[in-house]
N, C-alpha and C positions, 0 to 999 in steps of 0.2 A: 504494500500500500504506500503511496506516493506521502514522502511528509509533508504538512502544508505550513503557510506563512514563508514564502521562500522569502531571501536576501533581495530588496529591490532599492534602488537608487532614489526611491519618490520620497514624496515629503514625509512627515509624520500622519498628516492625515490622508495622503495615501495610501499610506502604508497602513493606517490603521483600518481603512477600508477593505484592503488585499485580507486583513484577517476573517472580513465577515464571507467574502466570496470564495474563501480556503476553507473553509470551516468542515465540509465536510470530506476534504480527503486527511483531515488530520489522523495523525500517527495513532496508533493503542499507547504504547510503552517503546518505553527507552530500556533498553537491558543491560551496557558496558557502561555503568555508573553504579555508585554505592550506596544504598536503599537503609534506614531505620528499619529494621527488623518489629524491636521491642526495647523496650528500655530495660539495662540488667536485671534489674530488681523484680521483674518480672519472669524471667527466670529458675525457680530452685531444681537447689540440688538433687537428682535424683526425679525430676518432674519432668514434662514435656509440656511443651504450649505448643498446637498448631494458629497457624497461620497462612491464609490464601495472600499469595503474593505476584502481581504482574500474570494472575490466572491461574498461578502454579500453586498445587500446596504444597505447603512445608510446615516440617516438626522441626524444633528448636526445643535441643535440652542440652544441661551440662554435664560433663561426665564426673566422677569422683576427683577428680584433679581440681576439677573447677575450671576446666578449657566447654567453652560453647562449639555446638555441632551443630548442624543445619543440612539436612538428609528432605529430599521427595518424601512426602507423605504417602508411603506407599507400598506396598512388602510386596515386593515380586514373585511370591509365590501366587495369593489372590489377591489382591488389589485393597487388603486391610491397610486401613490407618496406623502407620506407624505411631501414631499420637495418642492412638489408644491402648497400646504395648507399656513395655515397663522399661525403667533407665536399671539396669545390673551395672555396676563398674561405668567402665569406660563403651558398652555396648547398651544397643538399645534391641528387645525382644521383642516379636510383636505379637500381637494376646490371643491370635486364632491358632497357629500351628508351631509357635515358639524357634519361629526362622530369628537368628539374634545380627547386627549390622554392628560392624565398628564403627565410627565416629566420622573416620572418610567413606562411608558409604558400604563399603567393601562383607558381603556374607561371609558372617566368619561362623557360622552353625545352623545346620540344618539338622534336628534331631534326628537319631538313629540312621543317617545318611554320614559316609563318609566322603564320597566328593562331591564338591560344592562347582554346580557350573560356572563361568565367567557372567551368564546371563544375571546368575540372581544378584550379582550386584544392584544398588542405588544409586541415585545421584547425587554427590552431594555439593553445596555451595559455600566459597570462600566463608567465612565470619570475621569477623572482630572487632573486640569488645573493649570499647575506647571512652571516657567521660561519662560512664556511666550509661551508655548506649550501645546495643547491638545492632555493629554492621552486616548487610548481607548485599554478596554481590552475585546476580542473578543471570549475568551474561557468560560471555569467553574466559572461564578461570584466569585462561594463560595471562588474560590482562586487569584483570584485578592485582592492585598496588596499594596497598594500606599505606604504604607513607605520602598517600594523594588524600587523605581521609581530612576532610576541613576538622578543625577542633572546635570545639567548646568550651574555651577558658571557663568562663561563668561556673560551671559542674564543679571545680576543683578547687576557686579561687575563695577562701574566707570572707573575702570583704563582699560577694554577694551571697543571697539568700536564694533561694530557685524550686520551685515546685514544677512534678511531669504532672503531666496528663498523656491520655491517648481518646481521642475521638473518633467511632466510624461516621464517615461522611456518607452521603447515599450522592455522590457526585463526581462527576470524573477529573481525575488528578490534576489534568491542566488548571481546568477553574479554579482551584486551589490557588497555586501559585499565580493568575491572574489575579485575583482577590488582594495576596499580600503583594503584587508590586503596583499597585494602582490603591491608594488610599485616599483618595478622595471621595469614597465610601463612607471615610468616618462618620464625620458629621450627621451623617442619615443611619445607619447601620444601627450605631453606637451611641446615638445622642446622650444615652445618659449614664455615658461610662467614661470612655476615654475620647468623646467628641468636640465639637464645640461649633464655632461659626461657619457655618457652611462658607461663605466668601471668605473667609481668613482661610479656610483648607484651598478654595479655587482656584485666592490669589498668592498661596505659598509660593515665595522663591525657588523653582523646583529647577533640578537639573537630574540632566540621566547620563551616565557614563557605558560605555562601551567600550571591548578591544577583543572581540571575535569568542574571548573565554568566560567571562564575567559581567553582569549586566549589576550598577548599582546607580541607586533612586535619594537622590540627598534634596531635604525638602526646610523650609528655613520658615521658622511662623513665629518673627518679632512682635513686642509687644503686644500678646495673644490674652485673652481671656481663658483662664485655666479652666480646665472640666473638671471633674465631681473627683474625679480616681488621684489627679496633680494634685490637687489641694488635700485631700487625706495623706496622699506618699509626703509631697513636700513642705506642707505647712505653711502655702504661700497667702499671702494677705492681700498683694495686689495684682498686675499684670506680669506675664512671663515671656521670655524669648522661648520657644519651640523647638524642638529637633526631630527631625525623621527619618533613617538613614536605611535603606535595604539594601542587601548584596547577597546577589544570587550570582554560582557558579556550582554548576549541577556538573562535571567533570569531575569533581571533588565531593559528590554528595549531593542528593535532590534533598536540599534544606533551603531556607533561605533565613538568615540571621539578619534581626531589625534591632535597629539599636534607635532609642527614643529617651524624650525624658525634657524636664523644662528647668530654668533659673530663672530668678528674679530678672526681672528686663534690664537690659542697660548693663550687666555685672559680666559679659565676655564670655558666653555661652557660645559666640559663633568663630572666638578666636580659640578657642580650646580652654578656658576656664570655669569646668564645669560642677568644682569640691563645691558651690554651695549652692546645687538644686539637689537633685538627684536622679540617676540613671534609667531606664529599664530595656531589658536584653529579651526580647524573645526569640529563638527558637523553632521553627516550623520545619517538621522532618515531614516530608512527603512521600507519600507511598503507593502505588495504585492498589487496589484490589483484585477488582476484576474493570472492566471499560466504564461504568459508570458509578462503582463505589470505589471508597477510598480509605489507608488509613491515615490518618492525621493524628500526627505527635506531636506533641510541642512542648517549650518550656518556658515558665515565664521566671525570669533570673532581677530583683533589683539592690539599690545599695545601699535602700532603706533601711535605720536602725531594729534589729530583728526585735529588741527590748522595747521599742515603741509601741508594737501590735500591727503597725502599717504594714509590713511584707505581706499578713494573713491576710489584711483587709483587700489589700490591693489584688492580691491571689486570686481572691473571693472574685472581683468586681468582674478580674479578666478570665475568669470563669464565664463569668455572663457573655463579656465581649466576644469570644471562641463560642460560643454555644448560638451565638448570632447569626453569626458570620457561617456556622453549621448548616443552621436553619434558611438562609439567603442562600446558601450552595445549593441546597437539598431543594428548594424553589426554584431554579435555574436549572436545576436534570429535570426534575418535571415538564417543562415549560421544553425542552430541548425533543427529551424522550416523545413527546405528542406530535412535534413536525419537524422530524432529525431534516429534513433538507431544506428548512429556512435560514437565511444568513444573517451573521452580525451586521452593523453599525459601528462603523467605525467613529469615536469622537475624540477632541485633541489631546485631551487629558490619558492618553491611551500611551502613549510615547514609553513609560516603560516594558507594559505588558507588551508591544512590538519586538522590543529588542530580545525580551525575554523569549520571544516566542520564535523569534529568527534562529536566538541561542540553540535551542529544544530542534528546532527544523533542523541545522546544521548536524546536529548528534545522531538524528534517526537518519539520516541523509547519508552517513559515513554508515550505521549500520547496517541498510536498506542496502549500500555497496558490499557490505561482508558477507549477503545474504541471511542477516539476523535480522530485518524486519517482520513486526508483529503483526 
């Protein structure tokens, strides 16, 4: 299948247009990139957790070591859930005919049988287990590369506070990532969380970067009227400078890391003096399901005092704001699923989710040549 949104020379709102008239030869999945699995702690020892991932299932458990596996959901003897089997040691057995796999895939017992064919092997997929996060890379082994794995300082670093979540989306994974590089949704989505002026978000300072790998969204909203979530985190009294920053590089990981947060107006928020408001870091691990469901991970990380009570509240708020944002996805598959051959509308304020979507075209485009399109 042909990737859509290709590279074109036109403007922004050409461009943004070429997305509505692309729409429906768009890609399934991207597969030679590094997928949030589950978050560790999701994980125990001696457990298994399935998981449908990019169509595929997969069982994810740990061995006694404490190394994560990532095996097809599938005993090639009958077609049983390995997810409903048991973790022994470093092997996992599976609960119909007690065929047991090693951790790279490999049948290492087939009761009362001494040779094991080459067939009854599994499949299994790279993992690793990095800030607190299970990677899975779901394409060509031979080119999954953990030291390309974006990090997550925030997970490790003391001075912030950070709560997971995991949400299924009932929407397909693009929209997702359209959602968080186009914020100009706030305001309406969100109004009474993390919103505020609809014209203060229209007429944000906004610039979008590009260089063929990484698509990031820096949005500037000086002396801004703070929303409900700023003033509990940062205890502001009057007007604030704004920050909005997203970078997305799915070569590295289908996440995209936003970094936001406000100060006092006037005090050097847009020169980098930012010790006297306060931060916040989210997180968006993006995952497909299957074509129009999704999982969504995220984290929300700030460097609000944890002894105040603000990290819980604010926790709380963008709970709501992610459950929104669900609920608006979950609207838009609907809305898509009733007349899959109607197209977007492109409008100006669209300029990141273009680039982002050139990015995505270009990935499937090289895979589509390896013959790994979905």
């Amino acid at each position: 299948m042909r990737a859509a949104w290709q590279h074109t020379e036109n403007t922004d709102q050409n461009s943004a247009a070429q997305i509505g008239r692309n729409y429906l030869e768009r890609f399934m999945f991207i597969k030679n990139t590094w997928y949030v699995a589950a978050f560790a702690a999701e994980i125990e020892s001696g457990k298994t957790l399935a998981r449908k991932l990019l169509n595929k299932p997969v069982v994810l458990f740990r061995t006694e070591d404490g190394k994560i596996a990532a095996l097809e959901d599938r005993c090639s003897h009958r077609a049983m859930p390995l997810s409903s089997g048991h973790v022994d040691g470093c092997r996992i057995r599976c609960a119909y005919h007690g065929v047991e796999f090693e951790a790279d895939g490999k049948c290492a017992r087939i009761p009362n049988q001494e040779r094991i064919p080459p067939a009854a092997n599994v499949r299994s997929y790279p993992v690793v287990e990095k800030d607190h996060l299970i990677w899975i890379w779901m394409g060509d082994a031979e080119l999954a590369d953990p030291a390309q794995i974006i990090d997550s300082p925030e997970h490790n670093d003391p001075k912030w506070t950070w709560r997971p979540y995991n949400f299924p989306v009932n929407a397909d994974w693009q929209l997702i990532v359209d959602n968080i590089m186009d914020l100009t949704h706030v305001p309406y989505i969100h109004a009474g969380t993390i919103g505020g002026n609809p014209e203060q978000h229209y007429g944000a300072e906004t610039k979008v970067e590009f260089d063929g790998k990484r698509v990031e969204l820096l949005r500037k909203m000086p002396n801004s009227v703070p929303p409900r979530s700023y003033i509990d985190a940062g205890g502001f009294k009057g007007r604030v400078d704004r920050w909005q920053e997203v970078r997305f590089e799915p070569a590295r990981g289908m996440t995209l890391r936003v970094n936001a947060g406000g100060c006092d107006a006037g005090t050097g928020a847009y020169e980098g003096r930012r010790d006297n408001g306060f931060e916040l870091a989210n997180n968006h691990f993006i995952t497909p399901e299957t074509e129009t469901t999704s999982h969504y991970l995220w984290t929300i990380c700030t460097t609000a005092d944890p002894a105040t009570g603000v990290p819980d509240k604010l926790f709380d708020q963008f709970f709501d704001t992610i459950t929104e944002d669900e609920q608006t996805l979950a609207l838009q598959q609907e809305r898509i699923n009733d007349d899959p051959g109607r197209t977007f509308v492109g409008i100006a304020s669209d300029g990141a989710v273009n680039q982002a979507r050139r990015l995505l075209s270009a990935m499937a485009e090289a895979e589509e040549g390896q013959g790994m399109a979905a």
